[in-house]
PDB file with one MODEL, atoms N, CA, C and O in Angstrom:
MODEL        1
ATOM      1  N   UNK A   1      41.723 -46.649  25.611  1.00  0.00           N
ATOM      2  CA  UNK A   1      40.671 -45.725  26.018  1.00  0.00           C
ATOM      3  C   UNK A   1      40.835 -44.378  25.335  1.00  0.00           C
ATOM      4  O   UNK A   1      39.974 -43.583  24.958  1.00  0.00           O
ATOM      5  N   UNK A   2      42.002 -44.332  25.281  1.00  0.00           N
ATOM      6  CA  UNK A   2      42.217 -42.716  24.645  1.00  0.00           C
ATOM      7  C   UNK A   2      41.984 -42.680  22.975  1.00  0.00           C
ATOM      8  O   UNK A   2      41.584 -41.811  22.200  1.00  0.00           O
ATOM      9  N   UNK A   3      42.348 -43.790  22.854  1.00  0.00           N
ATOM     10  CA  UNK A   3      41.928 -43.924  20.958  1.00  0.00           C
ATOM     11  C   UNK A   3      40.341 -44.030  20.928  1.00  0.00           C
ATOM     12  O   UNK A   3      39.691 -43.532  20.010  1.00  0.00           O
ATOM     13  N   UNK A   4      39.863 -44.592  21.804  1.00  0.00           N
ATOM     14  CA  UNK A   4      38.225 -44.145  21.957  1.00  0.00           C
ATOM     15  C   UNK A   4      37.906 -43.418  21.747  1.00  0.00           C
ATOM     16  O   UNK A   4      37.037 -43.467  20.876  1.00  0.00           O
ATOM     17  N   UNK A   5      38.362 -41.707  22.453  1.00  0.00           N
ATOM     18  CA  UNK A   5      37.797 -40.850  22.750  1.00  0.00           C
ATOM     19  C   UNK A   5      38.147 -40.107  21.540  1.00  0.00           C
ATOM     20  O   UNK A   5      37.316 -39.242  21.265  1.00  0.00           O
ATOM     21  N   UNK A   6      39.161 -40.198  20.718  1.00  0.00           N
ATOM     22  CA  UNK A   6      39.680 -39.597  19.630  1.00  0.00           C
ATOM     23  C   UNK A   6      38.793 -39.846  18.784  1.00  0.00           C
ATOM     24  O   UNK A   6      38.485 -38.915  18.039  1.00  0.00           O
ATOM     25  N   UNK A   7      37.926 -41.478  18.574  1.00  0.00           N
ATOM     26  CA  UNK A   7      37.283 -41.591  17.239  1.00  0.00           C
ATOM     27  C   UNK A   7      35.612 -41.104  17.819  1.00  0.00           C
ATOM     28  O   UNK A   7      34.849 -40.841  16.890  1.00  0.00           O
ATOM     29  N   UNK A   8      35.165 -41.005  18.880  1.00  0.00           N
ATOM     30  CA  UNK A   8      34.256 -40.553  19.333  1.00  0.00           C
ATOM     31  C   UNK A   8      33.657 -38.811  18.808  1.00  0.00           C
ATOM     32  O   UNK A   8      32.615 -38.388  18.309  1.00  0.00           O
ATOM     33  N   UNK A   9      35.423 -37.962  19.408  1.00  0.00           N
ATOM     34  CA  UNK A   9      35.468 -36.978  18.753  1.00  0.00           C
ATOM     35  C   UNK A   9      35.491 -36.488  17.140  1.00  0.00           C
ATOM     36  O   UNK A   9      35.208 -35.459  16.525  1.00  0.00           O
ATOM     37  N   UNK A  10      35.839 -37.418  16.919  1.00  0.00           N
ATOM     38  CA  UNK A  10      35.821 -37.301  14.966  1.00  0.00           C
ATOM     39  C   UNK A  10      34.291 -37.373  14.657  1.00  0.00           C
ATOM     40  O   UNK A  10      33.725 -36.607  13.876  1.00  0.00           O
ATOM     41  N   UNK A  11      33.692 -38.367  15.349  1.00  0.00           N
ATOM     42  CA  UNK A  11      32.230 -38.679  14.558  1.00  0.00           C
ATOM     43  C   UNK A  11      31.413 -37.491  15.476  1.00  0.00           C
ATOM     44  O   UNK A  11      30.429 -37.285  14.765  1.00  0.00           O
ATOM     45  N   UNK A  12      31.345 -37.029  16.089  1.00  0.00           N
ATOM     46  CA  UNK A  12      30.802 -35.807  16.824  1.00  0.00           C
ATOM     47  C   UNK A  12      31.115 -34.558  15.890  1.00  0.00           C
ATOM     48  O   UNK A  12      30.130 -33.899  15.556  1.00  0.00           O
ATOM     49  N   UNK A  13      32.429 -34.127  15.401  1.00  0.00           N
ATOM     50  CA  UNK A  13      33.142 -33.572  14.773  1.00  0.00           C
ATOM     51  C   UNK A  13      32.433 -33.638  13.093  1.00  0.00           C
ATOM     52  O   UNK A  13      32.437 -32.551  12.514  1.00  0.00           O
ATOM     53  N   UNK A  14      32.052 -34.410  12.590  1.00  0.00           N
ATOM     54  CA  UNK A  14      31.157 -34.979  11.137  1.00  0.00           C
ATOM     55  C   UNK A  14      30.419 -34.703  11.594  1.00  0.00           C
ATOM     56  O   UNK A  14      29.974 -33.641  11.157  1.00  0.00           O
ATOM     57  N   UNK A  15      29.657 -35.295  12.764  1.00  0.00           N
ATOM     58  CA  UNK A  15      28.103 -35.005  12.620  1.00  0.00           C
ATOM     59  C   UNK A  15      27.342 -33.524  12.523  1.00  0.00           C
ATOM     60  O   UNK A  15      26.242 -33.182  12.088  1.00  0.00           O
ATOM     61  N   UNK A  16      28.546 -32.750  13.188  1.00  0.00           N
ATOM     62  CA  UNK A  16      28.025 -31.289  13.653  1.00  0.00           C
ATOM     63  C   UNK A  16      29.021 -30.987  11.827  1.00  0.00           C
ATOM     64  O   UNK A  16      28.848 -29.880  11.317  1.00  0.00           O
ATOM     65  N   UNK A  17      29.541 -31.566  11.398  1.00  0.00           N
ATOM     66  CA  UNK A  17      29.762 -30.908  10.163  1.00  0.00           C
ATOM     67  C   UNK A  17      28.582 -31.203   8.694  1.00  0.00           C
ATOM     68  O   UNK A  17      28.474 -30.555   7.653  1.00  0.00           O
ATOM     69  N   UNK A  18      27.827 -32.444   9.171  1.00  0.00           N
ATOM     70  CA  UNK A  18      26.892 -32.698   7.946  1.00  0.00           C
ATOM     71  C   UNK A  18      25.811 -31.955   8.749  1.00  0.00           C
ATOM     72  O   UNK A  18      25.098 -31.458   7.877  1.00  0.00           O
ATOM     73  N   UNK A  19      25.409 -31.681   9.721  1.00  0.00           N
ATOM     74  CA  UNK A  19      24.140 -30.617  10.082  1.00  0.00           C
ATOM     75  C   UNK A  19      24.461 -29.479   9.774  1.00  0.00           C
ATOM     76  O   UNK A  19      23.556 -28.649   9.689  1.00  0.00           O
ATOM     77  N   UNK A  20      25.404 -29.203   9.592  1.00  0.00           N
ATOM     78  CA  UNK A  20      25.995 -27.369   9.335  1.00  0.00           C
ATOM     79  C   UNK A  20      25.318 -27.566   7.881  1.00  0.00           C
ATOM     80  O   UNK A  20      24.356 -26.968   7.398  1.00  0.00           O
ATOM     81  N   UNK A  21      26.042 -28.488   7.389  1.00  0.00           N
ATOM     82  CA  UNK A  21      26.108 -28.610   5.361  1.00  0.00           C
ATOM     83  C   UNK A  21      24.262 -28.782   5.460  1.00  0.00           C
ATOM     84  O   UNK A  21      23.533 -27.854   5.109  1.00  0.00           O
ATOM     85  N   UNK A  22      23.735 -30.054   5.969  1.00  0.00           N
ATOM     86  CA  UNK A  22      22.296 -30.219   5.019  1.00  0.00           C
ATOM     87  C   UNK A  22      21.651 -28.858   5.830  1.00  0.00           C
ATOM     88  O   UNK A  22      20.751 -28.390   5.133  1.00  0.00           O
ATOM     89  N   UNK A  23      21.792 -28.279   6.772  1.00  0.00           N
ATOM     90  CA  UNK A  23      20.829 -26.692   7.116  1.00  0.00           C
ATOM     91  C   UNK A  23      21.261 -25.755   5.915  1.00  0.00           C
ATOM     92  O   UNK A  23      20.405 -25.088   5.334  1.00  0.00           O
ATOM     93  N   UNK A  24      22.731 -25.704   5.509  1.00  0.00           N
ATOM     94  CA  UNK A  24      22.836 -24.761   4.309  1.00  0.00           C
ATOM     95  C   UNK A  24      21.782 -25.173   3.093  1.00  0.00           C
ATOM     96  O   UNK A  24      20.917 -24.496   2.539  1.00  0.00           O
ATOM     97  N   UNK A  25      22.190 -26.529   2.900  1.00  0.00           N
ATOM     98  CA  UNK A  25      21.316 -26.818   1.708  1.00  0.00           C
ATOM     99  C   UNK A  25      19.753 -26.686   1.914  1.00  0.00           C
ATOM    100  O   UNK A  25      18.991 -26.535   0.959  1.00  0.00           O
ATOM    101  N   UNK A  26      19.343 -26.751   3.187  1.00  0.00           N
ATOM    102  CA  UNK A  26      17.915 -26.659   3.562  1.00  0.00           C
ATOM    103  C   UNK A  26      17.666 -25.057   2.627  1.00  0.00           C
ATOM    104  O   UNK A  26      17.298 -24.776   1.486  1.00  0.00           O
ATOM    105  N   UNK A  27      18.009 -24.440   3.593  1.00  0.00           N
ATOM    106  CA  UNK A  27      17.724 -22.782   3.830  1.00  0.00           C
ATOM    107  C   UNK A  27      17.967 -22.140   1.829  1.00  0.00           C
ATOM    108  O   UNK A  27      17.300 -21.334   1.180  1.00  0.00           O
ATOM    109  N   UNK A  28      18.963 -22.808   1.521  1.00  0.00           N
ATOM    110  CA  UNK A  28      19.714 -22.532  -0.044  1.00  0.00           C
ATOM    111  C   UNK A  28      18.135 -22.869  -1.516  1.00  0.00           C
ATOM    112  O   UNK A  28      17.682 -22.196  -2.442  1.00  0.00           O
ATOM    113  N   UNK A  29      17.743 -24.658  -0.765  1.00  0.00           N
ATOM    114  CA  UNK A  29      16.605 -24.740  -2.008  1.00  0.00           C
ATOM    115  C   UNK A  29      15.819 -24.689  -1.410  1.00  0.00           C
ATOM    116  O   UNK A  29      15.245 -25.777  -1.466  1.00  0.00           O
ATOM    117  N   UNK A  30      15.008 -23.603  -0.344  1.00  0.00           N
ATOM    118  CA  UNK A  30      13.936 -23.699   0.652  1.00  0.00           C
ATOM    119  C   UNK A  30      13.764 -22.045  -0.158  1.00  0.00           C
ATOM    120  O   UNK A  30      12.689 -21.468  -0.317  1.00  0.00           O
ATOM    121  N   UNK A  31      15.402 -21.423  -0.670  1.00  0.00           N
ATOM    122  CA  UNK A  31      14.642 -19.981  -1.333  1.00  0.00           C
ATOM    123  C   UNK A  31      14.881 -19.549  -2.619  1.00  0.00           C
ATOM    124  O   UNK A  31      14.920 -18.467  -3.203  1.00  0.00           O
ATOM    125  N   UNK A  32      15.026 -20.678  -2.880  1.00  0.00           N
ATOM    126  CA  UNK A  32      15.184 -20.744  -4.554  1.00  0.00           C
ATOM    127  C   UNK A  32      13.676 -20.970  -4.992  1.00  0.00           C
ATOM    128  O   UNK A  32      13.635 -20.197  -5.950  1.00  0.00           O
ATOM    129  N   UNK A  33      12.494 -21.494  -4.914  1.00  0.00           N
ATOM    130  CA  UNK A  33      11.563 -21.539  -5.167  1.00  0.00           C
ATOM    131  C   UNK A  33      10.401 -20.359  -4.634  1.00  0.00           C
ATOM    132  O   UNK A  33       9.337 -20.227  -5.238  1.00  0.00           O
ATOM    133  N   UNK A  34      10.706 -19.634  -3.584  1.00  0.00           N
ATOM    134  CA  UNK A  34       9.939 -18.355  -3.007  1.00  0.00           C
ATOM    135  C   UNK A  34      10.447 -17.570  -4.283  1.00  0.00           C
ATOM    136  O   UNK A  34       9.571 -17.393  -5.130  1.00  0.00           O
ATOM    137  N   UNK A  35      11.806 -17.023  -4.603  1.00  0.00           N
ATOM    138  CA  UNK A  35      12.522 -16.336  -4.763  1.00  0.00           C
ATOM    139  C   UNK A  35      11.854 -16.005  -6.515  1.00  0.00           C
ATOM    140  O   UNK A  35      11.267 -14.986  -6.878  1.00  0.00           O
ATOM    141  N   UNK A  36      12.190 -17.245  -7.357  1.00  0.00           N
ATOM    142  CA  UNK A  36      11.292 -17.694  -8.301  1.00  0.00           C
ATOM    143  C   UNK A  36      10.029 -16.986  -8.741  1.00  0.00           C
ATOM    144  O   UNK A  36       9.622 -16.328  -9.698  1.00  0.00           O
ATOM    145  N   UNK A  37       9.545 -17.511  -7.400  1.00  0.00           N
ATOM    146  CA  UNK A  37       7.878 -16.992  -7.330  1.00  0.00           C
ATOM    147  C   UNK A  37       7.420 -15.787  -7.191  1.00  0.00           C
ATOM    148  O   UNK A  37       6.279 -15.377  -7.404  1.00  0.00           O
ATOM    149  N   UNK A  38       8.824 -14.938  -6.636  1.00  0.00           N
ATOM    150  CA  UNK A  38       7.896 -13.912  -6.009  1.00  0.00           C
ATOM    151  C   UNK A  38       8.572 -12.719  -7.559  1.00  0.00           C
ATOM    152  O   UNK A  38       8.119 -11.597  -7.783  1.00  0.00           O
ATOM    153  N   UNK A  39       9.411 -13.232  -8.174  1.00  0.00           N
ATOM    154  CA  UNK A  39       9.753 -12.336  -9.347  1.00  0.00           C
ATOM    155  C   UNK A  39       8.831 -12.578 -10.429  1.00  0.00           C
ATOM    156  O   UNK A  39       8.857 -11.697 -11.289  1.00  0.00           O
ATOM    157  N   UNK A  40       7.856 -13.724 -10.669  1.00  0.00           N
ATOM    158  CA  UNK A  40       6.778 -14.526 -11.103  1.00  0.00           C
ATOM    159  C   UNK A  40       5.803 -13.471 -10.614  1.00  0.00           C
ATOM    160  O   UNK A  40       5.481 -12.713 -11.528  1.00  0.00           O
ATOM    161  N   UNK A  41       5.420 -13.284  -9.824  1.00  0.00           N
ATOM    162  CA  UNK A  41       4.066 -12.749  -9.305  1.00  0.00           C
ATOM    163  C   UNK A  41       4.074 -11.019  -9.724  1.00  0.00           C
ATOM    164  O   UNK A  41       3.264 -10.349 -10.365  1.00  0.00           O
ATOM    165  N   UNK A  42       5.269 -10.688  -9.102  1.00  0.00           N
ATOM    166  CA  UNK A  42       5.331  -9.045  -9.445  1.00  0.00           C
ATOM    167  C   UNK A  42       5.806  -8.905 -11.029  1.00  0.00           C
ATOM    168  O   UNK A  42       5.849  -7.730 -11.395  1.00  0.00           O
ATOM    169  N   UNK A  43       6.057  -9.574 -11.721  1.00  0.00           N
ATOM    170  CA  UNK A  43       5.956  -9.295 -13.341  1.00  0.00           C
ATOM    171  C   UNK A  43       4.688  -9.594 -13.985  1.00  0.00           C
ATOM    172  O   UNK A  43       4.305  -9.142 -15.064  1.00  0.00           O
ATOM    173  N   UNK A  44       4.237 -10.186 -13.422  1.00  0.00           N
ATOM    174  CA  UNK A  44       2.976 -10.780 -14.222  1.00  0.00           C
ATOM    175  C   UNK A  44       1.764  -9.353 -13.549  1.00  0.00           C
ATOM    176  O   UNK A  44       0.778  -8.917 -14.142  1.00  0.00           O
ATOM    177  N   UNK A  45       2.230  -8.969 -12.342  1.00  0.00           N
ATOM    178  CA  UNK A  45       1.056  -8.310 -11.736  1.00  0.00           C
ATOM    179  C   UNK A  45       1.512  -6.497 -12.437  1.00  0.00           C
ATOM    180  O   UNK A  45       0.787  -5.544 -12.724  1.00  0.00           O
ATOM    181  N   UNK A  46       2.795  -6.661 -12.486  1.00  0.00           N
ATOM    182  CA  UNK A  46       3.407  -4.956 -13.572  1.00  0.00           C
ATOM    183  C   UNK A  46       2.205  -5.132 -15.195  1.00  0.00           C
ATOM    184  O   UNK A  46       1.300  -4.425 -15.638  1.00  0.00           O
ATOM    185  N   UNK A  47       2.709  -6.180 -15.552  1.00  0.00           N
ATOM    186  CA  UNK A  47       2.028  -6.495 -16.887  1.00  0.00           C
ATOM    187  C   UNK A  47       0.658  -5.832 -16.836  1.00  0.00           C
ATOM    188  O   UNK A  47       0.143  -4.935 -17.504  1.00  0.00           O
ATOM    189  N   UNK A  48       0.148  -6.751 -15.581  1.00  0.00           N
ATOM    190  CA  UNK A  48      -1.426  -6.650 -15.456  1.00  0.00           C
ATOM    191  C   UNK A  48      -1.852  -5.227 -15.213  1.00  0.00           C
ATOM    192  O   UNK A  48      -2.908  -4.788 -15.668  1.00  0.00           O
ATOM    193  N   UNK A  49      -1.098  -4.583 -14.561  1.00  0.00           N
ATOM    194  CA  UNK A  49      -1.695  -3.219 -14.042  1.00  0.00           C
ATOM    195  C   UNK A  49      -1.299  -2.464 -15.132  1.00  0.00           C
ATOM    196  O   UNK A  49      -1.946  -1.417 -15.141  1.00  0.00           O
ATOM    197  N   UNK A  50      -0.269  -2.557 -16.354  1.00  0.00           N
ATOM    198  CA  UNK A  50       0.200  -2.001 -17.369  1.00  0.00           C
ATOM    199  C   UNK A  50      -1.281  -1.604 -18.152  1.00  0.00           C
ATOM    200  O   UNK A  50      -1.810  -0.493 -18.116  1.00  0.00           O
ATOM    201  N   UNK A  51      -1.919  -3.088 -19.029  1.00  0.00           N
ATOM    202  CA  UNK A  51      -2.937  -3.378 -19.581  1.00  0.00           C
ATOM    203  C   UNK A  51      -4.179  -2.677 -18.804  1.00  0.00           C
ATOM    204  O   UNK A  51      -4.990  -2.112 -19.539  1.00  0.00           O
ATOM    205  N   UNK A  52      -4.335  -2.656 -17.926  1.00  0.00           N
ATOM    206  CA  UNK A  52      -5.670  -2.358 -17.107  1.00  0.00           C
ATOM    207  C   UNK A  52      -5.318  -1.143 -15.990  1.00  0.00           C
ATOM    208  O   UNK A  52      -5.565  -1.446 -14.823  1.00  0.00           O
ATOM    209  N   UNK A  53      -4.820   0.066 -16.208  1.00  0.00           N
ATOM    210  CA  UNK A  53      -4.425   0.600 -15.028  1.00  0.00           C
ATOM    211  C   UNK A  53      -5.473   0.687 -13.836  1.00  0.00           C
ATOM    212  O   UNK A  53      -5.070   0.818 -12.680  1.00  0.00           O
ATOM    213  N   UNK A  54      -6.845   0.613 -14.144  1.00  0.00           N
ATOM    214  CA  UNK A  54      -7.555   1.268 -13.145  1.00  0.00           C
ATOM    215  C   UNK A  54      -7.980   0.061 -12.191  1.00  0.00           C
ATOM    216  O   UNK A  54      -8.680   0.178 -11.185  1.00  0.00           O
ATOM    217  N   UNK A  55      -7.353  -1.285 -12.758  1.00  0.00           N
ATOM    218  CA  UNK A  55      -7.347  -2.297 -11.877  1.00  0.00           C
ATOM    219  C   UNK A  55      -6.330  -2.644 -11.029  1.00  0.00           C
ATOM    220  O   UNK A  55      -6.289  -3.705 -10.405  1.00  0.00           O
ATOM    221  N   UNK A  56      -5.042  -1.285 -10.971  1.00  0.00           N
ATOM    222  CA  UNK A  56      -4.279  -1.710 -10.427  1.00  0.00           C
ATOM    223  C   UNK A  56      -4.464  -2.308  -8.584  1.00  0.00           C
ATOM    224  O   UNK A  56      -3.871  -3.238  -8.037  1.00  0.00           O
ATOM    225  N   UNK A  57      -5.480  -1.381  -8.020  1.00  0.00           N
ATOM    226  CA  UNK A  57      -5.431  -1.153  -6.113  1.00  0.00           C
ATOM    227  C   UNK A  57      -5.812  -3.113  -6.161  1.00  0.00           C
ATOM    228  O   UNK A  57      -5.222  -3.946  -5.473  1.00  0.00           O
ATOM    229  N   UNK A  58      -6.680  -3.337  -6.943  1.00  0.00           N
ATOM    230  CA  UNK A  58      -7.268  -4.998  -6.904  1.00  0.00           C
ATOM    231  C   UNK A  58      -6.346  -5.875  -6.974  1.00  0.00           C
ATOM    232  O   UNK A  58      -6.234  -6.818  -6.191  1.00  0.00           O
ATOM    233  N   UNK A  59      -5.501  -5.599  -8.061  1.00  0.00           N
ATOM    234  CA  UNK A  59      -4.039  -6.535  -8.423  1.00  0.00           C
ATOM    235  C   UNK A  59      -3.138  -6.484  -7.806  1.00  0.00           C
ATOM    236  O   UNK A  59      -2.348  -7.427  -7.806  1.00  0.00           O
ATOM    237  N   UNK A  60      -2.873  -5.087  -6.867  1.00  0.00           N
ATOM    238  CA  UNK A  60      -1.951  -4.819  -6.189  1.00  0.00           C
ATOM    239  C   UNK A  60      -2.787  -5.736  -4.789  1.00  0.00           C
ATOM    240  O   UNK A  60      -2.581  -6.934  -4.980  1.00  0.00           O
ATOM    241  N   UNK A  61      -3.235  -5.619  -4.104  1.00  0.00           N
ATOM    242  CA  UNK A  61      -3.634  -6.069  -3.270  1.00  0.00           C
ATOM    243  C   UNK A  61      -3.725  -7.634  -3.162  1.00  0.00           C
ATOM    244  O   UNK A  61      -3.402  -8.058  -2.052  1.00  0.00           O
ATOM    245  N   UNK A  62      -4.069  -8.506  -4.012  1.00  0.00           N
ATOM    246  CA  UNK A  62      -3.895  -9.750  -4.580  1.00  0.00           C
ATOM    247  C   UNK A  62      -2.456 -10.386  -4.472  1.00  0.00           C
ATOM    248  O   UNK A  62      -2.119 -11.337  -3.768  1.00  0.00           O
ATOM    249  N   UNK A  63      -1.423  -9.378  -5.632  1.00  0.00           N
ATOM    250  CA  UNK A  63      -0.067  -9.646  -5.249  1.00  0.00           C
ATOM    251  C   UNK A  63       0.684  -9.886  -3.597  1.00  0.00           C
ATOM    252  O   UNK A  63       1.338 -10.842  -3.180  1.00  0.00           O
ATOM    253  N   UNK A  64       0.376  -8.910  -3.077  1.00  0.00           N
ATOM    254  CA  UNK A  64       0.444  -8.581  -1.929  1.00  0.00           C
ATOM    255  C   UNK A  64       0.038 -10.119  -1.197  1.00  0.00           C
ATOM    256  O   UNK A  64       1.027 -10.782  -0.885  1.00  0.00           O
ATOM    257  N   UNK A  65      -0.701 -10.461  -1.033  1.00  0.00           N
ATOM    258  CA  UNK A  65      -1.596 -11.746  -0.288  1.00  0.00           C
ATOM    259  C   UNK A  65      -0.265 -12.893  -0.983  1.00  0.00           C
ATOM    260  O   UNK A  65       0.565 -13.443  -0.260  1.00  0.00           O
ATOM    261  N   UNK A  66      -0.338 -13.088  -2.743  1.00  0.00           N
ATOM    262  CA  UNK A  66       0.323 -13.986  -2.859  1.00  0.00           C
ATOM    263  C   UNK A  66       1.959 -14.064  -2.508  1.00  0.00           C
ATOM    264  O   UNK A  66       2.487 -15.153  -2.284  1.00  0.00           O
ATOM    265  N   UNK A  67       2.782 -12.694  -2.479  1.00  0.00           N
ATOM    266  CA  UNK A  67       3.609 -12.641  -2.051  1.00  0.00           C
ATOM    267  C   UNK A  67       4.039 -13.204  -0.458  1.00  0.00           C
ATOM    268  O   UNK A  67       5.123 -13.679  -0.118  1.00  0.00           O
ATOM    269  N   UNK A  68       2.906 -12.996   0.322  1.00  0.00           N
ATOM    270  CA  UNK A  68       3.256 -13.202   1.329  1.00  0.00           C
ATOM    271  C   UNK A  68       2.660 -14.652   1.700  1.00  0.00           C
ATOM    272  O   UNK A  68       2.769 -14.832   2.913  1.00  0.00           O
ATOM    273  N   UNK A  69       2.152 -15.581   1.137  1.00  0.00           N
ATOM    274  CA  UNK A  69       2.069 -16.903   1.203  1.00  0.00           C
ATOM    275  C   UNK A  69       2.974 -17.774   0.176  1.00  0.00           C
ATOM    276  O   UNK A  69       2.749 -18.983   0.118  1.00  0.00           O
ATOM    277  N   UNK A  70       3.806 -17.310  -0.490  1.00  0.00           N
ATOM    278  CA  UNK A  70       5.249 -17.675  -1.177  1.00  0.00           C
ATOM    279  C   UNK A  70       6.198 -17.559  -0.324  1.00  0.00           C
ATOM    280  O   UNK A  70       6.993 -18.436   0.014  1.00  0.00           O
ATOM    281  N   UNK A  71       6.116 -16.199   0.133  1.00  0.00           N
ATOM    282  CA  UNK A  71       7.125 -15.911   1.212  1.00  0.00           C
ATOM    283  C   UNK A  71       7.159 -16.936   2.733  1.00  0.00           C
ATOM    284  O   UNK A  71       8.230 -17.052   3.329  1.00  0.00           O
ATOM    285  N   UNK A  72       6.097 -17.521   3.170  1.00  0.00           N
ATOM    286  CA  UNK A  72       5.807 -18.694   3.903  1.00  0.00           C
ATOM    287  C   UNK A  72       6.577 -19.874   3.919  1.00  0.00           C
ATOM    288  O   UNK A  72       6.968 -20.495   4.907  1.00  0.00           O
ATOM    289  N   UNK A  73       6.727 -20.081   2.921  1.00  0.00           N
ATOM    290  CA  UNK A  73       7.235 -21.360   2.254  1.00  0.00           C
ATOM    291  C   UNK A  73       8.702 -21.112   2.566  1.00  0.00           C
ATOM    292  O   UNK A  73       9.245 -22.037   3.170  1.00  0.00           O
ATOM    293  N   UNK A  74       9.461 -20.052   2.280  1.00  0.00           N
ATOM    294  CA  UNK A  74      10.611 -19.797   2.550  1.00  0.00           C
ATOM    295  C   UNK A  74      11.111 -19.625   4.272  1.00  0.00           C
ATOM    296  O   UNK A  74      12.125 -20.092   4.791  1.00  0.00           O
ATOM    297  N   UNK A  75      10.157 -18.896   4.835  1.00  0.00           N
ATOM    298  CA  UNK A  75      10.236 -19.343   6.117  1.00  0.00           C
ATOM    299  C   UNK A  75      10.068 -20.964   6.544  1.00  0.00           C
ATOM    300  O   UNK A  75      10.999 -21.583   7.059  1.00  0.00           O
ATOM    301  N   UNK A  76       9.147 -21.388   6.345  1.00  0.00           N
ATOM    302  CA  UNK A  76       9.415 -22.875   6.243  1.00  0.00           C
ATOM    303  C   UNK A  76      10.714 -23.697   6.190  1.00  0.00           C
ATOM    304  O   UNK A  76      11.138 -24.574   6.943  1.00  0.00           O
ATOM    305  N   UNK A  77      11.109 -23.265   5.311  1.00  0.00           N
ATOM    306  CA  UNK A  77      12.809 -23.633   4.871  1.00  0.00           C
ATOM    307  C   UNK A  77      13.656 -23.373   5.918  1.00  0.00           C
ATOM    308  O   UNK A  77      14.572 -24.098   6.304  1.00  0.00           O
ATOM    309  N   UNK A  78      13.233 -22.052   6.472  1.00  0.00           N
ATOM    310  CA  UNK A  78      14.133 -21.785   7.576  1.00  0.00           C
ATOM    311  C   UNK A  78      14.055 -22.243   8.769  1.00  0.00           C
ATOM    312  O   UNK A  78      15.028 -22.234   9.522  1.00  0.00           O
ATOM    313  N   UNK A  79      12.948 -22.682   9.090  1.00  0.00           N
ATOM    314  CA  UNK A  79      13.006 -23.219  10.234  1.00  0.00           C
ATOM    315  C   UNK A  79      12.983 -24.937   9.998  1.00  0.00           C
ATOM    316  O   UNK A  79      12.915 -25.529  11.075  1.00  0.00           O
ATOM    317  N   UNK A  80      13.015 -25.610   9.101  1.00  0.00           N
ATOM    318  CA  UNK A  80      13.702 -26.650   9.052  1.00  0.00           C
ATOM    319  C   UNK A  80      14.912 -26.836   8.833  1.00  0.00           C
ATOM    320  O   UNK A  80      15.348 -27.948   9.130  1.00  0.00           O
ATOM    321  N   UNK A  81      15.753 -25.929   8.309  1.00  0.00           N
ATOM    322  CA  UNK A  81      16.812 -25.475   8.945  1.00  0.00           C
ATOM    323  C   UNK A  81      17.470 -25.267  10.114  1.00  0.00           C
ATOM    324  O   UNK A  81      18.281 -26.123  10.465  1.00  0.00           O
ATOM    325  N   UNK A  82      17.257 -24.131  10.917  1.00  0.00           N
ATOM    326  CA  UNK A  82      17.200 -23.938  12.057  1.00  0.00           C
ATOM    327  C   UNK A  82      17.256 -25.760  13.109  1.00  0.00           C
ATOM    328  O   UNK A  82      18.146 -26.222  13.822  1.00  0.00           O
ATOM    329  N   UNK A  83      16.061 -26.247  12.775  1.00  0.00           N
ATOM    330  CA  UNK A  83      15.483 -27.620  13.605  1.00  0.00           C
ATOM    331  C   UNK A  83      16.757 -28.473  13.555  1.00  0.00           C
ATOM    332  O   UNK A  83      17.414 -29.004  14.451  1.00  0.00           O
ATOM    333  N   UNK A  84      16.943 -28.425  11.785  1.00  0.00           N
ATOM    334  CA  UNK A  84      18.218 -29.353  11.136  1.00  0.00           C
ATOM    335  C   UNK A  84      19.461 -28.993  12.326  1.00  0.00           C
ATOM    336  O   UNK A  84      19.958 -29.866  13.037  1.00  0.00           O
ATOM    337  N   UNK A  85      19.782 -27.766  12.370  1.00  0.00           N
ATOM    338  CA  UNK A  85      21.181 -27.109  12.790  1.00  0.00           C
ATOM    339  C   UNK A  85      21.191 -27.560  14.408  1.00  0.00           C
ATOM    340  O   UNK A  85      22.174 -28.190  14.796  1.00  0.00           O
ATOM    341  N   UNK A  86      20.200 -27.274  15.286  1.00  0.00           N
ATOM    342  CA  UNK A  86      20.396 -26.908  16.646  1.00  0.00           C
ATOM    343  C   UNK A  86      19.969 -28.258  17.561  1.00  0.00           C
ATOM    344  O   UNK A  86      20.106 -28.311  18.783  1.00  0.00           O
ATOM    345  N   UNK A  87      19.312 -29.559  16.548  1.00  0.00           N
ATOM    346  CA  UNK A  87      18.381 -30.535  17.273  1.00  0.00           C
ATOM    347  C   UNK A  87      18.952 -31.948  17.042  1.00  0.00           C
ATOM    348  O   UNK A  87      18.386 -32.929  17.524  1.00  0.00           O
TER     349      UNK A  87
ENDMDL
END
C-alpha cells in the first residue's frame, strides 16, 4: 500500500511538472508572434508618417487599433496558459 502511494505521488508530482512546462511554452510562443507584430506595425507606421507627415493623426490612430488587436492574441496565450496551469 505504501509503494502505492509513493508511485501515485510521483505521477501527481510529473503531472503538475508538465503543466508548469507546456503553460511556459504556452505564454513563451503565444508572445513571440504579438511581439513580432507589434515591432512590424510601429516601423512600418514611423516610415509612413516619415513620407506623409500630415497623415500622421490617421496612421497613428490605425496603428493604435492594430496594436491592440495583436496585442489580443497575446492575451489569448495567456489565458490558455493560465487554463493550462490551474485546470
Amino acid at each position: 500500500m505504501d509503494e502505492t502511494k509513493q508511485i501515485a505521488a510521483g505521477i501527481l508530482a510529473n503531472t503538475v511538472a508538465m503543466k508548469s512546462l507546456a503553460a511556459a511554452i504556452a505564454i513563451g510562443a503565444g508572445a513571440i508572434g504579438p511581439g513580432l507584430g507589434i515591432g512590424k506595425l510601429a516601423a512600418k507606421a514611423m516610415e509612413a508618417i516619415g513620407r506623409n507627415p500630415e497623415a500622421a493623426s490617421k496612421i497613428q490612430t490605425a496603428m493604435i487599433l492594430a496594436i491592440a488587436f495583436t496585442e489580443a492574441i497575446a492575451i489569448y496565450a495567456l489565458v490558455m496558459a493560465l487554463i493550462i496551469k490551474f485546470v
